[in-house]
C-alpha positions as MATLAB code, in Angstrom:
seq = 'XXXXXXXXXXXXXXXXXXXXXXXXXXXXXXXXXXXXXXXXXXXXXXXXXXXXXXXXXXXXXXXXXXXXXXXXXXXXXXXXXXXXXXXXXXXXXXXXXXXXXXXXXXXXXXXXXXXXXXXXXXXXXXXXXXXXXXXXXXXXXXXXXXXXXXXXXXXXXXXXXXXXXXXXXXXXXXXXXXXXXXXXXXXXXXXXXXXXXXXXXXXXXXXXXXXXXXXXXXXXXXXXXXXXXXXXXXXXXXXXXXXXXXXXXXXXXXXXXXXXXXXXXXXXXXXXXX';
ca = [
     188.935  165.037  138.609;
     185.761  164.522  140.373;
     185.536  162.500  144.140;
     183.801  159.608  144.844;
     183.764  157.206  147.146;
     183.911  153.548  145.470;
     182.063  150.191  146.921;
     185.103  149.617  149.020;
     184.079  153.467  150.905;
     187.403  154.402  149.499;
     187.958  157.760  148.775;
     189.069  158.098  144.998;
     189.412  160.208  142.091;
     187.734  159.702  138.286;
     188.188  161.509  135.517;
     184.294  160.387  134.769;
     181.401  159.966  136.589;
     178.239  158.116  135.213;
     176.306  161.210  136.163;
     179.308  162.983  133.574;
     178.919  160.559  130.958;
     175.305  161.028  130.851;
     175.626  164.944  130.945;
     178.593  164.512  127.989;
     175.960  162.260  125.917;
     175.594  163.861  122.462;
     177.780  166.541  123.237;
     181.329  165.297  123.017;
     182.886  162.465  121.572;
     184.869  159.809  124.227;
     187.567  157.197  123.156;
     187.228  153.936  125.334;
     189.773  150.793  125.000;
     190.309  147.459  126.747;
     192.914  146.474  129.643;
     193.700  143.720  131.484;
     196.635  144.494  133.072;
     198.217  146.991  134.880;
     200.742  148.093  131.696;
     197.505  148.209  129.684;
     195.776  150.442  132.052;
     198.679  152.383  132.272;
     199.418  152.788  128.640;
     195.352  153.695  128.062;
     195.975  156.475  130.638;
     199.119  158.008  129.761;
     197.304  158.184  125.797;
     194.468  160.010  127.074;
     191.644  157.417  126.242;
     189.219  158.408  128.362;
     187.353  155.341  129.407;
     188.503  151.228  129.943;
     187.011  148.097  129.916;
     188.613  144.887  130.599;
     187.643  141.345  132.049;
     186.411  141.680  136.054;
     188.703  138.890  136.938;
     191.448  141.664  136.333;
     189.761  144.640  137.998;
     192.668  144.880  140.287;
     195.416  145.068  138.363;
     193.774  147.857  136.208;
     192.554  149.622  138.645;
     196.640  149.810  140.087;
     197.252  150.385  136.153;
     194.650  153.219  136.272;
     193.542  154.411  139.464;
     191.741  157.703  137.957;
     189.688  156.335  134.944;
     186.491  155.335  134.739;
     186.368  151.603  134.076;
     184.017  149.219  133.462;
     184.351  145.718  134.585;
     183.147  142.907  131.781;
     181.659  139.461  133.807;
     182.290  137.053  131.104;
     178.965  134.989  130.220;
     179.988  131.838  130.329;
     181.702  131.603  133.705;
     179.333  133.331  135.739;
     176.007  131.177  134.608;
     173.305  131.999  137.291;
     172.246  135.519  138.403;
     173.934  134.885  142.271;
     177.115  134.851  139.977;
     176.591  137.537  137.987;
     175.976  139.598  141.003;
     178.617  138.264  142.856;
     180.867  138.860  140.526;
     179.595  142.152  140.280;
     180.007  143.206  143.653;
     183.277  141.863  144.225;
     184.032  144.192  140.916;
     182.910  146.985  142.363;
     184.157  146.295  145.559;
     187.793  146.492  143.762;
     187.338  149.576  142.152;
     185.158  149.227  138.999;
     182.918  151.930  138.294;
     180.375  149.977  136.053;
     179.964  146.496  134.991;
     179.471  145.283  131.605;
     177.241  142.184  130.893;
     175.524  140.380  127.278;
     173.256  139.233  129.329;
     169.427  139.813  128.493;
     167.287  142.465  130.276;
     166.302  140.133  133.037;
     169.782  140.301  134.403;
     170.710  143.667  133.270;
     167.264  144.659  135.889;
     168.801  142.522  138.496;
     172.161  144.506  138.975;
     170.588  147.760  137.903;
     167.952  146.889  141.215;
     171.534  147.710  143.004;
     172.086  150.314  141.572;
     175.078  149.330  139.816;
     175.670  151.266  137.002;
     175.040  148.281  133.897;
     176.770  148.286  130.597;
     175.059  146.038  128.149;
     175.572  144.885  125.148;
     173.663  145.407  121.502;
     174.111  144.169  117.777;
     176.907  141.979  116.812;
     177.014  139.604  120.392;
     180.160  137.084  119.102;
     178.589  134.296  121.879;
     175.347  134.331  119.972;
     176.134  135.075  116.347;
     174.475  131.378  115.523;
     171.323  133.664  115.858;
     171.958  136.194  112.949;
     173.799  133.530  110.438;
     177.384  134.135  111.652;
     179.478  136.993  112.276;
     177.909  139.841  110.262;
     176.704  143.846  110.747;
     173.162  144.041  112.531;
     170.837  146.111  110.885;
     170.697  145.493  107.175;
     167.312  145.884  106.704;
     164.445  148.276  107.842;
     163.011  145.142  109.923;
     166.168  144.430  111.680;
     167.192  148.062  112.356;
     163.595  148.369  113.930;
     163.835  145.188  115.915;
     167.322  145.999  117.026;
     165.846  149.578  118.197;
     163.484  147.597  120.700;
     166.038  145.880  121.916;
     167.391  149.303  123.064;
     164.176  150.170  124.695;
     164.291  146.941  126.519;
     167.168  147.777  127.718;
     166.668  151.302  129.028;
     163.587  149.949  130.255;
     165.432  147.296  132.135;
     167.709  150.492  133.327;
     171.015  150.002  131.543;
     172.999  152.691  132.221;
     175.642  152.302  128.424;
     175.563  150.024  126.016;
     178.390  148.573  123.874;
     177.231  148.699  120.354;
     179.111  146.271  118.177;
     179.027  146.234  114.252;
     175.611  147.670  113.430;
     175.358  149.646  110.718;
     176.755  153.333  111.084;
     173.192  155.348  109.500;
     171.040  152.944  111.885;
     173.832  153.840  115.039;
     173.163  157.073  114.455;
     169.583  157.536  114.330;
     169.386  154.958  117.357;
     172.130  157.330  119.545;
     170.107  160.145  118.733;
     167.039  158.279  120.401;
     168.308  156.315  123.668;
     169.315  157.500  126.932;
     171.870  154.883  126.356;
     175.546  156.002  126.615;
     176.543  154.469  123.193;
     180.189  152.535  122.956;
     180.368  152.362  119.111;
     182.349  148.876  118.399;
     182.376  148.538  114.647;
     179.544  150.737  114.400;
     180.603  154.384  112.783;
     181.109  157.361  114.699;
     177.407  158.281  115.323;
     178.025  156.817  118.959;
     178.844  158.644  122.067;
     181.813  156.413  122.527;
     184.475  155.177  119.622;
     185.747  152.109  121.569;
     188.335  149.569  119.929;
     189.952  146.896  121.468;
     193.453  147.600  122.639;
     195.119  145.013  120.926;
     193.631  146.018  117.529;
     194.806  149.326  118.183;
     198.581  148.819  118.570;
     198.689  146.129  115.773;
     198.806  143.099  117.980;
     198.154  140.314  115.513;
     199.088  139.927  111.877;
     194.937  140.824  111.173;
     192.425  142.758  112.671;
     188.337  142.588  112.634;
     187.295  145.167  109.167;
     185.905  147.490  112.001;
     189.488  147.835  113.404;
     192.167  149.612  112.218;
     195.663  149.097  113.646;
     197.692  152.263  114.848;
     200.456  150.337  115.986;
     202.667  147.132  114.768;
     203.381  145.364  118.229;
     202.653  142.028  116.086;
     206.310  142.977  114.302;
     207.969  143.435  117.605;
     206.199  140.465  118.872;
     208.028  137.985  115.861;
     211.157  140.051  116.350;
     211.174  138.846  120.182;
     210.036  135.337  119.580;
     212.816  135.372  116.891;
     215.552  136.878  119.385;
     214.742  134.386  121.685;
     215.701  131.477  119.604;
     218.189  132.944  118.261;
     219.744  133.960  121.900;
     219.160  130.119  123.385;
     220.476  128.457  120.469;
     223.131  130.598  120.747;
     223.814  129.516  124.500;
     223.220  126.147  123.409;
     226.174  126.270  121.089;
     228.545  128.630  123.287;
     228.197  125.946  126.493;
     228.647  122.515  124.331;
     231.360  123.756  122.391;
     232.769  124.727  125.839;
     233.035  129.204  125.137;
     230.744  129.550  127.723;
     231.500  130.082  130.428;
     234.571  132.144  129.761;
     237.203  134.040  132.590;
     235.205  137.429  133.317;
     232.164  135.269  133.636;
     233.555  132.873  135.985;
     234.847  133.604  139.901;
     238.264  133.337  140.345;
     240.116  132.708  143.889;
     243.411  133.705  144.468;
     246.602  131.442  143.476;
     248.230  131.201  147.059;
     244.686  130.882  148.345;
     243.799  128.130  146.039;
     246.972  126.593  146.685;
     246.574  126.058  150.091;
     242.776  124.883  149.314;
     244.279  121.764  147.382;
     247.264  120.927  149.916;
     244.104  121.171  152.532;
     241.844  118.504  150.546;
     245.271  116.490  150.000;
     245.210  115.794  153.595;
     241.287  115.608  153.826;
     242.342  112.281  151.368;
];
């Protein structure tokens, strides 16, 4: 465990540093999975994935979930329009514990934060928000042209001094030969295992709906459990339902009882309250 000191001037402990991740680039493979919650966090950590990523607006409860990991805050686009609310959200990330922040925002905002020396996760290929661009939801890099043209817009961004970049669905030969290249810290999404970083969403790992993305692959069946719950459920208040009309429930152990000479002397009491 190394120690820092985090936004807050908090003394902590991570298990990364961006100075380690940097030093660990092209040498060793990391696993990296989302949380937004504390459970989430928790379960990542007890696993040993090594690295988390989850919306800011949950930075908290992760961080409780997590205290040692390295995690990297996501400001969604949408909500946080203007660059006072990208930083802003950015700070108050940091502030409660994140270690990075993630943003699809173009270079112009990943130079902004990176100006604070915040370290900047952005985000290449396969952006869901602005698949309209490439003809829908599809790999990046098909052709010579577009593996080229998605290479400069990996030099933008180191230029614009990203610190990692998530690299969704591009295709694995062009990942490769584009993590060989960048100081990037790669976070392969979808994109082969030529990254520095195989990162999968956590609820594609453990199963969590009946279908996953093709990049995914589900470990886990929590979808199953999830039906067998929502089918307990019913089952359990229909159940109730039945037990109280029909008049079963409540029954004698499930009901407080007072004492016969006691409850005698309760009536004779509200006979003469009459």
């Amino acid at each position: 465990m190394k120690r820092i000191y985090d936004w807050d001037a908090k003394f902590s402990l991570r298990n990364y540093t961006a100075a380690d991740l940097r030093e660990l680039k092209g040498v060793r493979k990391l696993t990296q999975t989302t949380a937004n919650s504390e459970e989430e966090a928790a379960a990542a950590a007890d696993a040993g994935i090594d690295l988390i990523m989850g919306n800011a607006a949950h930075a908290e409860a992760v961080r409780r979930g997590a205290p040692n990991h390295f995690y990297t805050a996501a400001i969604p686009m949408p909500d946080h329009p203007t660059e006072k609310d990208v930083l802003d959200a950015a700070f108050l990330a940091m502030k409660q514990g994140a270690d990075s922040v993630y943003t699809a925002r173009g270079p112009h905002i990943v130079e902004f934060l990176a100006k604070e020396q915040i370290p900047v996760m952005c985000h290449l290929g396969l952006v869901p928000r602005r698949s309209t661009w490439n003809g829908g939801l599809r790999a990046i890099g098909k052709t010579a042209e577009e593996a080229m043209a998605l290479w400069q817009s990996f030099k933008d961004m180191e230029n614009a001094g990203a610190f990692s970049v998530e690299a969704e669905v591009i295709c694995d030969r062009v990942m490769t030969e584009i993590s060989k290249r960048t100081t990037l810290i790669t976070s392969s999404l979808g994109s082969g295992s030529g990254g520095d970083i195989i990162y999968l969403f956590q609820n594609d790992i453990c199963g969590e709906q009946p279908d996953s993305p093709r990049h995914a692959r589900a470990f886990g069946n929590l979808h199953a459990l999830h039906e067998q719950i929502r089918a307990e459920r019913r089952a359990s208040l229909t159940a109730f339902h039945h037990a109280a009309t029909k008049g079963s429930y409540p029954s004698g152990p499930e009901t407080a009882q007072i004492a016969d000479d006691e409850f005698e002397r309760f009536a004779s009491l509200m006979e003469n309250e009459t």
